[in-house]
Backbone as CSV, one residue per row, in Angstrom:
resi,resn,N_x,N_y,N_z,CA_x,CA_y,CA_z,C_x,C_y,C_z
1,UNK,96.566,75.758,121.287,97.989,75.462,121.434,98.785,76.413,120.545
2,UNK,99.453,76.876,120.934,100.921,77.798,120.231,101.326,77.072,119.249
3,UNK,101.713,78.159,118.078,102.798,77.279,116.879,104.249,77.558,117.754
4,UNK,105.146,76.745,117.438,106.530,77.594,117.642,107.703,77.837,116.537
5,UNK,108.410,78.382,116.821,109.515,79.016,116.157,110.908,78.579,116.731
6,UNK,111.626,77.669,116.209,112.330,77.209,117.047,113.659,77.635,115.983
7,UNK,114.366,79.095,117.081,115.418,79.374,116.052,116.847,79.757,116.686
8,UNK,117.120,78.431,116.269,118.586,78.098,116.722,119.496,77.947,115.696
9,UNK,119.265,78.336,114.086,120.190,77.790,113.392,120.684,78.793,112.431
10,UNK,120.720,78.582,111.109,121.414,79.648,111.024,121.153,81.572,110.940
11,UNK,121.836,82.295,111.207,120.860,83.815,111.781,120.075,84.432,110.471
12,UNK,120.810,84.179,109.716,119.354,84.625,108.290,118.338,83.973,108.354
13,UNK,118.297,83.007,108.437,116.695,82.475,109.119,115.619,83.367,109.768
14,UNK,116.604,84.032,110.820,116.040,84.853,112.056,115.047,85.649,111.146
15,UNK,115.870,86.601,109.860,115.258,87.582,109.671,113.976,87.216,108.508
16,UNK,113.838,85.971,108.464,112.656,85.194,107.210,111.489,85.414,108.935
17,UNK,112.292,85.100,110.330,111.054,84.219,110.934,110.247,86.013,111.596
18,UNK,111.135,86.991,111.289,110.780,88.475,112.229,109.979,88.835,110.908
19,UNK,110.052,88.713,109.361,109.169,89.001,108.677,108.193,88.015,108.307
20,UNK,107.789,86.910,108.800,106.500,85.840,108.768,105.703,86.786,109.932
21,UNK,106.561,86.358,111.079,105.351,87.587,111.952,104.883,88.487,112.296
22,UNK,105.662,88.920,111.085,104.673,90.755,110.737,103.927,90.685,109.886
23,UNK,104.055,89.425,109.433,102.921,89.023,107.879,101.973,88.633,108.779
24,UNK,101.780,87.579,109.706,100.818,87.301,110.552,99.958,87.970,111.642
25,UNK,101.219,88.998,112.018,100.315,90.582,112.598,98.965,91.055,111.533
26,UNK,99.629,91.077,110.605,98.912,92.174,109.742,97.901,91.757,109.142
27,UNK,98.033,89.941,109.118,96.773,89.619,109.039,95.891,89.537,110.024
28,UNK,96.261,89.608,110.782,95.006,89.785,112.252,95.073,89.293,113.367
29,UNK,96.243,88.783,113.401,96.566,87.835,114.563,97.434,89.040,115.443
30,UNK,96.357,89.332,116.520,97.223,90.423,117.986,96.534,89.820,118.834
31,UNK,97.482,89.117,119.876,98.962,88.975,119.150,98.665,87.805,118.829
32,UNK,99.788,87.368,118.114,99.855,86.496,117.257,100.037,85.111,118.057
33,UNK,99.746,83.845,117.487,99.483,83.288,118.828,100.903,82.156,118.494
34,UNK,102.057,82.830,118.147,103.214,81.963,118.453,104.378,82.350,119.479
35,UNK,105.188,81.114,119.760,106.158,81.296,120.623,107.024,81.015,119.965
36,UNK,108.080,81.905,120.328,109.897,81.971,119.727,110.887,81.782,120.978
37,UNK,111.232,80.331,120.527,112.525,79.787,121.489,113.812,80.210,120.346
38,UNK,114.741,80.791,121.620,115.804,81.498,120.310,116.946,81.488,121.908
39,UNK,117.981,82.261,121.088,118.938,82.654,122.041,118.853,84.338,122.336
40,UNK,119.871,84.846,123.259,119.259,85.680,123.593,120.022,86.609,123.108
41,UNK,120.995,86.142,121.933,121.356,88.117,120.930,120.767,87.938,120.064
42,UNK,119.279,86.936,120.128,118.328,87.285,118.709,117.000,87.845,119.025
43,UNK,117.269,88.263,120.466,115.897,88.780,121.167,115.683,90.066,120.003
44,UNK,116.508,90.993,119.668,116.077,92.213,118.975,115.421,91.560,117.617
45,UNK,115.233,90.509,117.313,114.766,90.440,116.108,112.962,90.396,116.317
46,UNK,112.696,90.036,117.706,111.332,89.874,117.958,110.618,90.338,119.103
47,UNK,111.471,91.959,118.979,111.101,93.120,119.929,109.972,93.657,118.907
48,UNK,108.857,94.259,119.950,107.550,94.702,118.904,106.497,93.936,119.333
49,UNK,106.540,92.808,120.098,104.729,92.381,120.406,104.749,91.376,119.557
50,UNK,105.011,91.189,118.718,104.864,90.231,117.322,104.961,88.580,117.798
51,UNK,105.767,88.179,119.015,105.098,86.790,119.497,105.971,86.800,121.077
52,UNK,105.519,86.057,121.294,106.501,85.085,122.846,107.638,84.681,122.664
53,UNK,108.119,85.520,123.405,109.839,85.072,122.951,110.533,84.578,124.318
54,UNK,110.795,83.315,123.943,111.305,82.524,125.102,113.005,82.515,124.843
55,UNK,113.789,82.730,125.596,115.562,83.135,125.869,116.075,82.004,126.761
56,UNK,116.459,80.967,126.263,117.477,79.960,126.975,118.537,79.204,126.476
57,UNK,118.950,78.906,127.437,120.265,78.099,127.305,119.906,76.720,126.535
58,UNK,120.117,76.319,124.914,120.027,75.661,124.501,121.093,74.555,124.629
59,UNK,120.351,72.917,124.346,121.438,72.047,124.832,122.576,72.284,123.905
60,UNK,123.797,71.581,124.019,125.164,72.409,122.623,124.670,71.493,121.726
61,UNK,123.793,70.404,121.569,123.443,70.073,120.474,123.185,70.500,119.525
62,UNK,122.093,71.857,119.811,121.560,72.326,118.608,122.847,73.433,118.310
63,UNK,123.345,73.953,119.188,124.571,74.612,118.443,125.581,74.247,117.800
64,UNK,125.315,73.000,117.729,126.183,72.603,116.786,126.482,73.367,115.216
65,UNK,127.726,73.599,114.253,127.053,74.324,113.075,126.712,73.313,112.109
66,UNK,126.545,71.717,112.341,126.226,71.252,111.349,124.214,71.904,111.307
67,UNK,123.715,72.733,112.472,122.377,73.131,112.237,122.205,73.927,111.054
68,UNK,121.312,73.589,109.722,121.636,74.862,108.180,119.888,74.866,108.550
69,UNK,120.035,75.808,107.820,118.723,76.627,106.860,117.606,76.634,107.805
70,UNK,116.288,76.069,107.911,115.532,76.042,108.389,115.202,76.501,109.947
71,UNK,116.456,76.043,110.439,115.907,76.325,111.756,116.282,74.753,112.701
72,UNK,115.021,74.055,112.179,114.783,73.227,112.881,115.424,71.472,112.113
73,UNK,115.979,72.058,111.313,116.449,71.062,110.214,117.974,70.735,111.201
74,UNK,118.352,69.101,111.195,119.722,69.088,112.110,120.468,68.414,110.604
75,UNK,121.078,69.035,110.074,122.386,68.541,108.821,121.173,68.103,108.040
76,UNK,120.407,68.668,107.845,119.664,67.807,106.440,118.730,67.086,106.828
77,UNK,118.346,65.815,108.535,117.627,65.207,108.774,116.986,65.549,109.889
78,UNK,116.188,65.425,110.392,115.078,64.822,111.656,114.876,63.591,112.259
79,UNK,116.071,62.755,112.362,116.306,61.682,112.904,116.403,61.986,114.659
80,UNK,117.137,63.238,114.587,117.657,63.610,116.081,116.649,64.601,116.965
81,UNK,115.820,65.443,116.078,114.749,66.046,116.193,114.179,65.917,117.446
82,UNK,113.383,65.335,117.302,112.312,64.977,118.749,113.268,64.625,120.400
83,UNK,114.053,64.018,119.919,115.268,63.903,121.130,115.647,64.829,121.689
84,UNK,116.054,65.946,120.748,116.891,67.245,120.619,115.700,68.461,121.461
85,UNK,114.660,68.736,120.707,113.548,69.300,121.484,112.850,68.789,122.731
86,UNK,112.559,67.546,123.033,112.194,67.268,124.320,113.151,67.965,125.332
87,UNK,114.289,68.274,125.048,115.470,68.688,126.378,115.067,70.146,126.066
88,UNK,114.050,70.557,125.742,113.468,72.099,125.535,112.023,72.026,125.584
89,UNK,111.449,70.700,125.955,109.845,70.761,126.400,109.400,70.710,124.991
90,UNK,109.507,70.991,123.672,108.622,71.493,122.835,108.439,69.744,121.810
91,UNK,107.086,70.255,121.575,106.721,68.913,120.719,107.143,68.917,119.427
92,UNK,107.300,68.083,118.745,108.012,68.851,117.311,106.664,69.019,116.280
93,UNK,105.354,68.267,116.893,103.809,68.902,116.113,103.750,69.842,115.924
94,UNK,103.987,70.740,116.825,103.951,72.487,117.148,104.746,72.893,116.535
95,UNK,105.899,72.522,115.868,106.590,73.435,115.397,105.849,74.576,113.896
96,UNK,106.013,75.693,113.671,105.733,76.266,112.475,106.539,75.594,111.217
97,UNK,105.965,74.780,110.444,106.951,74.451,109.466,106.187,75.367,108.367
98,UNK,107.496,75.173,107.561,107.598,75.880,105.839,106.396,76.801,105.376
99,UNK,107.365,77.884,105.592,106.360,78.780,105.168,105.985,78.907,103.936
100,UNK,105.140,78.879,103.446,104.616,78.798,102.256,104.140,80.190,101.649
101,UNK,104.070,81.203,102.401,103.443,82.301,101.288,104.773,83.568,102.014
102,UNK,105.950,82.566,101.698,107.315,83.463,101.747,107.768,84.762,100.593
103,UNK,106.528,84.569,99.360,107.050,85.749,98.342,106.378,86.738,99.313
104,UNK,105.076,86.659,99.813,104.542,87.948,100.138,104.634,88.181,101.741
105,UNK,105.518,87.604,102.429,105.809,88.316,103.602,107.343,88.338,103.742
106,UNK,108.265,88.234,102.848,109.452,88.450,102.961,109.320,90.503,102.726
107,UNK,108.437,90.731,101.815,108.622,91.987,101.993,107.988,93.237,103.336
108,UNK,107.600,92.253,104.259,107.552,92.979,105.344,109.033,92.832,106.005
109,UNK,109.963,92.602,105.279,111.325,93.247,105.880,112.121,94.564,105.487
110,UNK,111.064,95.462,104.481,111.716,96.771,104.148,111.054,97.571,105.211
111,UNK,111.817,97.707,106.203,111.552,98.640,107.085,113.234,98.131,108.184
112,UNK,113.082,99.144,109.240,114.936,99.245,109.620,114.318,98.575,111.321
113,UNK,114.454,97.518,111.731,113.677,96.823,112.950,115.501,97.069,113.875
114,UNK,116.238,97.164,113.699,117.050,97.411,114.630,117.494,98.925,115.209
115,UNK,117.396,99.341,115.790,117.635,101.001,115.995,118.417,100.922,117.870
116,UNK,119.479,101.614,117.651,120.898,101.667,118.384,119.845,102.333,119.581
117,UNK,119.925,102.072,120.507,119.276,102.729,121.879,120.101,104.008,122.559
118,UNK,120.330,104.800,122.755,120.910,105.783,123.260,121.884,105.132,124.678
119,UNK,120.846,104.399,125.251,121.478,103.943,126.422,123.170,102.979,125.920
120,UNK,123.463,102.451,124.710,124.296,101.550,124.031,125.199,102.253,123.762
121,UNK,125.263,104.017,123.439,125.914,104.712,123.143,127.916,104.121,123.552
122,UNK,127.557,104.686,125.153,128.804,104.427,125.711,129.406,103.054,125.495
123,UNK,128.534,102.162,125.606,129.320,100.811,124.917,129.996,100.575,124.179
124,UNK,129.071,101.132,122.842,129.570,101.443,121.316,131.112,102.981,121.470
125,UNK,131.082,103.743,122.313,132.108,104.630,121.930,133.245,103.391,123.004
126,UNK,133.157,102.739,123.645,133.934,101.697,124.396,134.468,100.747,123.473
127,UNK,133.874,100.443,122.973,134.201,99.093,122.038,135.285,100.090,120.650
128,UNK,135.108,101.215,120.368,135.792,101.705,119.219,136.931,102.776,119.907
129,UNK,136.843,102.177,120.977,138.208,103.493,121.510,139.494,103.661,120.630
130,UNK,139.622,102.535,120.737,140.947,102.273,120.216,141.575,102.940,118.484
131,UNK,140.329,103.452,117.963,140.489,103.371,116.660,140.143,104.732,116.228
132,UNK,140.785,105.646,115.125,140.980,106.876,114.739,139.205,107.457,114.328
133,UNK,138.451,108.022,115.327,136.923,108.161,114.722,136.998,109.101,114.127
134,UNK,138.093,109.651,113.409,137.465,110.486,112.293,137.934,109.861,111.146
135,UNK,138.104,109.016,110.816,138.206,107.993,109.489,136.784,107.060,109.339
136,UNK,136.157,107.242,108.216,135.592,106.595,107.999,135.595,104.542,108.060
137,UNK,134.599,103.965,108.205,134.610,102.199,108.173,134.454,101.685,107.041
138,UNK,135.220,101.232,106.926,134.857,100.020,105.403,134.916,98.539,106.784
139,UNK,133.792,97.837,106.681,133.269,96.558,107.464,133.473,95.537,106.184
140,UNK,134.408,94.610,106.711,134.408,93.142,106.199,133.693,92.053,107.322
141,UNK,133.024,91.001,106.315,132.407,89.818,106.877,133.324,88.885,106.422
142,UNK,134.201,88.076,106.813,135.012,87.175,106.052,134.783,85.544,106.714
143,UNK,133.056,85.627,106.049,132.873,84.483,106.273,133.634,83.248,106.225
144,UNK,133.341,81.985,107.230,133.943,81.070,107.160,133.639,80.008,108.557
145,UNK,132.005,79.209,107.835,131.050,78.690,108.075,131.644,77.196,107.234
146,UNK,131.429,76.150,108.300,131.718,74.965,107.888,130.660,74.079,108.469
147,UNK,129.966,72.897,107.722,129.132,72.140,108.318,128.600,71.403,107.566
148,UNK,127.102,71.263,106.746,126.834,70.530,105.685,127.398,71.076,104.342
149,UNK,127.489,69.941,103.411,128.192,70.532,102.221,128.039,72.112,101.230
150,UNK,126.536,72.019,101.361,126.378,72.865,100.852,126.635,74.701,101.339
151,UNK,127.194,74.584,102.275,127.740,76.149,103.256,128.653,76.720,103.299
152,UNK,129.695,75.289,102.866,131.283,75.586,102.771,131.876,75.830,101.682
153,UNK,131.043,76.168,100.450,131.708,76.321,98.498,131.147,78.041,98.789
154,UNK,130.413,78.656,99.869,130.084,79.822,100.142,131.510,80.745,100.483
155,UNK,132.608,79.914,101.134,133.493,80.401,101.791,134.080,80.774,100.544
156,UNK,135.004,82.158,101.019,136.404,83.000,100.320,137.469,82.365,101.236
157,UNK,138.898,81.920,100.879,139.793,81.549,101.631,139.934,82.550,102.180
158,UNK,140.580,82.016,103.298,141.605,82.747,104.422,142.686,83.501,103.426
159,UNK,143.212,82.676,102.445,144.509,83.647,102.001,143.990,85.169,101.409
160,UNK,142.813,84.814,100.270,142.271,85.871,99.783,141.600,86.990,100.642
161,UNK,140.963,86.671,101.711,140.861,87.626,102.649,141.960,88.173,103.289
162,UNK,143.048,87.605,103.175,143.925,88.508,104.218,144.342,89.374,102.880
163,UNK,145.207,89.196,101.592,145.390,89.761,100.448,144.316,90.904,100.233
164,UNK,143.104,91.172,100.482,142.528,91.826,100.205,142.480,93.180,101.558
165,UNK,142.461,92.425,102.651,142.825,93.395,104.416,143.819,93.805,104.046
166,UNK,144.711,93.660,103.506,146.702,93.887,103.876,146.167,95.282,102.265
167,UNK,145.811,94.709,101.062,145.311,95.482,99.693,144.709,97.224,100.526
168,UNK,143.368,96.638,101.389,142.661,97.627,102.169,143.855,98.865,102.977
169,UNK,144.077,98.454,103.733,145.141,98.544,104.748,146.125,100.049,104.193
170,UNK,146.864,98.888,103.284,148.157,100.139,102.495,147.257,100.931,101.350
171,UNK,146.543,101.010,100.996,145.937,101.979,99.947,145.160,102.761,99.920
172,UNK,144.308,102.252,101.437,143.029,103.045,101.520,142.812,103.837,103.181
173,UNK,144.652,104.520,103.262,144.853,104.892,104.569,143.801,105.874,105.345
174,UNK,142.613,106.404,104.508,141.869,107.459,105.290,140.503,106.534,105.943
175,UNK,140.656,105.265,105.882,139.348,104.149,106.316,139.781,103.437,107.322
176,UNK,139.106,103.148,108.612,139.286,102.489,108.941,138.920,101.048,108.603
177,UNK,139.129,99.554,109.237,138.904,98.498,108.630,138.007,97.748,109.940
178,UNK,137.455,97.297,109.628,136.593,96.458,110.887,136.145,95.310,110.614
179,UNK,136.670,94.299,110.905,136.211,92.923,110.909,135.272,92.626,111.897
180,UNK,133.947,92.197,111.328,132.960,91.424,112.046,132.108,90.115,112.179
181,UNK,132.248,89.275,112.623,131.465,88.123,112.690,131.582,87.248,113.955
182,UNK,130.517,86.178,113.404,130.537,85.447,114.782,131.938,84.267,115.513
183,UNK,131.881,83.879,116.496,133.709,83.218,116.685,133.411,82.055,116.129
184,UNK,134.336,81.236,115.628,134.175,80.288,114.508,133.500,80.234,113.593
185,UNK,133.124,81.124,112.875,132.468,81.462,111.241,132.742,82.644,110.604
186,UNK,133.772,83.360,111.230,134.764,83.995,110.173,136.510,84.093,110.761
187,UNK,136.872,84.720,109.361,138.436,84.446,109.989,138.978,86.084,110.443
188,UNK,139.563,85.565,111.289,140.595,86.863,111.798,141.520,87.281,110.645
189,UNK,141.651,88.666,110.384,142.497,88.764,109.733,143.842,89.612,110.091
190,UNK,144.127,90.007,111.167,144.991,90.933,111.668,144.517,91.576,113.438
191,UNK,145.649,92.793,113.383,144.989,92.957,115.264,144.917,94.097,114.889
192,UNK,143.937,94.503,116.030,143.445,95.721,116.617,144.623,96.726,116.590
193,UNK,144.004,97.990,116.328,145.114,99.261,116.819,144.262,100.468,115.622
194,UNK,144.865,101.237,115.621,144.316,102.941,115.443,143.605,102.784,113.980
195,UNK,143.662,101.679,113.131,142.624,101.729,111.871,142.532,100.365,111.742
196,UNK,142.546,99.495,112.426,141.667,97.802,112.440,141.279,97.605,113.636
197,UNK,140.210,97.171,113.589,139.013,96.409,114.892,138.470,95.184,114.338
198,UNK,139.056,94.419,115.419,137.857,92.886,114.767,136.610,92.701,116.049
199,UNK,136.036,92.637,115.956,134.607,92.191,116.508,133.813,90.980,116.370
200,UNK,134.579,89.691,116.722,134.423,88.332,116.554,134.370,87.903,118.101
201,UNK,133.297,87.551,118.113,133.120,86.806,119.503,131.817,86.272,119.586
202,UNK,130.818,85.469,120.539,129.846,84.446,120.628,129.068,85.189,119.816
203,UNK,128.730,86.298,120.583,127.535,86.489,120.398,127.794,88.070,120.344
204,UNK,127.938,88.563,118.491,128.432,90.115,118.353,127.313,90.577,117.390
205,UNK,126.104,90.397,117.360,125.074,90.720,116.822,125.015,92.567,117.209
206,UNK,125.047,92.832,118.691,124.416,94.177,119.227,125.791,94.652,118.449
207,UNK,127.146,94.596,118.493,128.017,95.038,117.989,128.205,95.756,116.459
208,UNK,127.718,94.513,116.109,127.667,94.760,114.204,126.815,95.904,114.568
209,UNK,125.671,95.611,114.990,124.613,96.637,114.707,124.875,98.282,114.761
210,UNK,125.412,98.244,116.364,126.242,99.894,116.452,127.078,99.835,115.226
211,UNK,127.976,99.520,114.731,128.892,99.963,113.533,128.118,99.816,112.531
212,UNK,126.986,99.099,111.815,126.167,99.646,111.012,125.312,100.376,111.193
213,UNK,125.217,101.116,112.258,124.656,101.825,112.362,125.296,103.867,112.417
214,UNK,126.580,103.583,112.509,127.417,104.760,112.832,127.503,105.070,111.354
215,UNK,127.420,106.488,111.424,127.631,107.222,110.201,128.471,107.534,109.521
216,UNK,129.761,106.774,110.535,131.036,106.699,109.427,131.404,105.795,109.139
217,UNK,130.697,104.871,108.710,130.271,103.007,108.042,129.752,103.614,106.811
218,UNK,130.567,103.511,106.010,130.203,103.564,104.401,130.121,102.693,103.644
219,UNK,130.750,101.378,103.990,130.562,99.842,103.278,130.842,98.603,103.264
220,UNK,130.097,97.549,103.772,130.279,96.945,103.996,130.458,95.609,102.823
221,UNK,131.295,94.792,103.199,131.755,93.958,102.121,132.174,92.204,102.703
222,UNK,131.408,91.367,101.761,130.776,90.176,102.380,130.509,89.302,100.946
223,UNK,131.015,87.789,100.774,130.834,87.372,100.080,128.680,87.154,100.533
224,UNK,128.156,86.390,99.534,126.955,86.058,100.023,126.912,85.210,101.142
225,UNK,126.015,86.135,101.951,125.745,85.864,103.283,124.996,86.593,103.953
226,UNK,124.828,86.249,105.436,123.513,86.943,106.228,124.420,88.631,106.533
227,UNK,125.221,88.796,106.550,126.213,90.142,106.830,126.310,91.122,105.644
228,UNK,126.098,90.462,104.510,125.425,91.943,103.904,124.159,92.082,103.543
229,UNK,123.312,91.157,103.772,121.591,91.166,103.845,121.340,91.900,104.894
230,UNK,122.052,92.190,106.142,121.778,92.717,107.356,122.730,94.325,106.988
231,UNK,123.503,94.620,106.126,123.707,95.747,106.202,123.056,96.465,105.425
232,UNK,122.009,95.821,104.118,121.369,96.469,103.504,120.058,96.825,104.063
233,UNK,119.685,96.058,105.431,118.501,96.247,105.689,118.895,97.443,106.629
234,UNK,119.986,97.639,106.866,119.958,98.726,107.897,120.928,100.051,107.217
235,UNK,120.674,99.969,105.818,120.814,101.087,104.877,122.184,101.493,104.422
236,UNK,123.159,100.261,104.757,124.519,100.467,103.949,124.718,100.029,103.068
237,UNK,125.578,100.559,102.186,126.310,100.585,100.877,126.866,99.087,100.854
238,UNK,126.774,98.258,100.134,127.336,96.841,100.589,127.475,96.549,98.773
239,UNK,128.719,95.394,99.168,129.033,94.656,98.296,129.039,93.268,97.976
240,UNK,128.749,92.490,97.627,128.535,91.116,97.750,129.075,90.374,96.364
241,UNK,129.468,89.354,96.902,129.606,88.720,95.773,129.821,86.839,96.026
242,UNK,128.294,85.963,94.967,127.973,84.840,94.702,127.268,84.169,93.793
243,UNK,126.608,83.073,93.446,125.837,82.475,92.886,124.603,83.149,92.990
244,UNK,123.842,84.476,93.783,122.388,84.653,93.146,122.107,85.731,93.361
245,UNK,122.742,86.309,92.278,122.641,87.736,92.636,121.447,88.662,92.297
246,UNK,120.099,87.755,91.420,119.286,88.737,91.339,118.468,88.355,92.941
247,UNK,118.822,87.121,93.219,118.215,87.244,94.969,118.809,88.511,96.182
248,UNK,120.075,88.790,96.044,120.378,89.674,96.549,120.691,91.212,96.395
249,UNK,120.630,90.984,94.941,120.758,92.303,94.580,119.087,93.074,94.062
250,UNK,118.316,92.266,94.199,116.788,92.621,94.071,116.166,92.157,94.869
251,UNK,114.851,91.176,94.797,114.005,90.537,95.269,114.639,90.400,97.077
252,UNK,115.477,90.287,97.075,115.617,90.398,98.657,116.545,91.566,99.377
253,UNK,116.623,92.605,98.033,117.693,93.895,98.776,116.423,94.934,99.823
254,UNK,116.586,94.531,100.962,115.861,94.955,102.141,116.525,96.799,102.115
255,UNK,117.005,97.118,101.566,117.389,98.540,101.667,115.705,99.637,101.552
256,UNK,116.036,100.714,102.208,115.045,101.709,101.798,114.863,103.019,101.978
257,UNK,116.296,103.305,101.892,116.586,104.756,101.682,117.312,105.012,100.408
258,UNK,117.045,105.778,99.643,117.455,105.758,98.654,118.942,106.402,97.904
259,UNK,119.482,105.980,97.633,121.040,106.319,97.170,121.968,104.972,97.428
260,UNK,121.132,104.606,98.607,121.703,102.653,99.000,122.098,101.763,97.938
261,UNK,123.152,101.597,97.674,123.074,100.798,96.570,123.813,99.399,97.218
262,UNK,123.476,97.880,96.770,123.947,96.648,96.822,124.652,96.311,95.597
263,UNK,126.277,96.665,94.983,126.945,95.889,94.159,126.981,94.598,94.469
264,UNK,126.699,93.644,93.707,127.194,92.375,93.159,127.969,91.772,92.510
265,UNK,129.005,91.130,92.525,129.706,90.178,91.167,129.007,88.963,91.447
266,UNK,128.650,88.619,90.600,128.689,86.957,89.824,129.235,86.209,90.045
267,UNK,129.515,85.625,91.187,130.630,84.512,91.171,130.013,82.958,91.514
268,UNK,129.865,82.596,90.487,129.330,81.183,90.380,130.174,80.141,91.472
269,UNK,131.076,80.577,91.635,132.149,79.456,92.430,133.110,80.222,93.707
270,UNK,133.081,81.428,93.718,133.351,82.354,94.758,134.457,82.128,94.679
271,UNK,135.316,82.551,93.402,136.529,82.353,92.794,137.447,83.903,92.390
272,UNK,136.301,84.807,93.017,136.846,86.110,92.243,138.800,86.646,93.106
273,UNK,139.705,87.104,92.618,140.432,87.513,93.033,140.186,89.017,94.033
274,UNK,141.027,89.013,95.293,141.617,90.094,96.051,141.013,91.568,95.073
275,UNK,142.364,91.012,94.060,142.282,92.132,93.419,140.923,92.921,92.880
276,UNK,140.504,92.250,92.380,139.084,92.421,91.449,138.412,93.236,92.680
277,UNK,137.994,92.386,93.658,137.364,92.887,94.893,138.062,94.383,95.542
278,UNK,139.070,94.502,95.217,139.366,95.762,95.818,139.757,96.955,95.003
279,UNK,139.605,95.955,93.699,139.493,97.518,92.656,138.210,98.203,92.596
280,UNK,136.744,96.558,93.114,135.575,97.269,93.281,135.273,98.609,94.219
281,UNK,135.972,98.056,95.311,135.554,98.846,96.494,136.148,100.182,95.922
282,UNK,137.464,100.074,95.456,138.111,101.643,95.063,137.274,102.302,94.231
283,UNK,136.102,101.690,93.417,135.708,102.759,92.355,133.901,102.756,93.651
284,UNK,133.977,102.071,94.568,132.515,102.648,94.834,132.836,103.417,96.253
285,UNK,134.297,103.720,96.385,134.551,104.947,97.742,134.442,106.054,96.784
């Protein structure tokens, strides 16, 4: 019988469950004998052979965002669990729970598993028409994730993000600005036109990726969250700032080209001012 991978919840997860099964490749398992029920802009995370990747329309239950951490965890309990998966066939026996030897296969994530396809090209020059391409990107994540308690003391207000876009904006006229995240878990901060792009919609995973991936993306900036863990793994300059920063600024900085650097502030309470934040960015352009 198959283990499964049941990953519907939140997308940093994704990238714990694409480095378990390269830990499980490498121990000997080809292929490996699990199945991954997911949605289908997380198919690139488990391109490679590495397991069965099943793509469907999940009930809106599990999309709900009270789904945190694990995966398979609904707000903290498993009361709803077995209910919730039967309307997806899967037993909840089968599921892969808790990985346990997470120090030594989290580092099968220094390597770059997303790479822009040529065929995406025209998409990607489609999606950025609008905007001056010979100015460099400064990418904001302006998270704003609500659900169990512990997700929402993560958030930067709305006011301070816009103070800091409007800061960006008038001072740092040779950049363009690009807002990215998913629709309802970050905030808009302004409209589109010749140096702002927002890129918020269901499902903007392939999106982010082309702009972290374009060579005039110099930095991306994200309180702690899955949006600058994902720009360091795909070799940008990122800034972050929260409660654990030797988790993100070490032990889990997925970067691996070298000159990459991940700034951090400290912010125990994600209290830092506009300002502070954009005097950072001015001394690391």
């Amino acid at each position: 019988m198959s283990k499964v991978i049941f990953d519907c919840g939140e997308i940093g997860w994704s990238m714990y469950h694409r480095a378990h099964l390269q830990w499980r490749h490498d121990q000997g398992e080809t292929p490996p004998n699990v199945v991954v029920w997911t949605l289908i802009d997380r198919y690139r995370f488990y391109q490679g052979g590495l397991a069965q990747v099943v793509l469907t329309d999940l009930p809106k239950e599990l999309l709900s965002p009270f789904i945190v951490r694990n995966n398979w965890l609904y707000n903290g309990y498993e009361s709803n669990l077995s209910e919730m998966l039967s309307k997806c066939q899967i037993n909840p026996q089968d599921l892969l729970h808790g990985f346990k030897d997470i120090e030594r296969y989290t580092g099968k994530m220094v390597f770059k598993p997303f790479i822009v396809q040529p065929y995406e090209l025209l998409s990607y020059d489609k999606l950025m028409e609008g905007l001056d391409r010979s100015k460099e990107n400064i990418v904001l994540m302006p998270r704003s994730k609500y659900g169990a308690a512990f997700t929402e003391f993560r958030n930067w207000s709305h006011t301070k993000w816009l103070i800091l876009y409007n800061l960006l904006l008038a001072n740092l006229p040779e950049y363009n600005i690009i807002v990215c995240g998913k629709l309802g878990q970050v905030y808009r901060l302004g409209e589109n036109g010749r140096r702002e792009l927002h890129i918020i919609n269901d499902s903007p995973l392939d999106e982010i990726l082309w702009v972290l991936n374009d060579p005039q993306t110099v930095l991306v900036v994200s309180s702690q969250s899955f949006g600058g863990k994902l720009a360091l793994l795909q070799n940008v300059d990122t800034l972050m700032w929260g409660h654990e920063k030797y988790r993100h600024q070490v032990a889990e900085n997925w970067s691996t080209q070298e000159g990459v650097t991940c700034t951090f502030i400290e912010d125990m309470n994600y209290s830092s001012s506009p300002e502070l934040i954009f005097e950072t960015i001015e001394g690391l352009l």
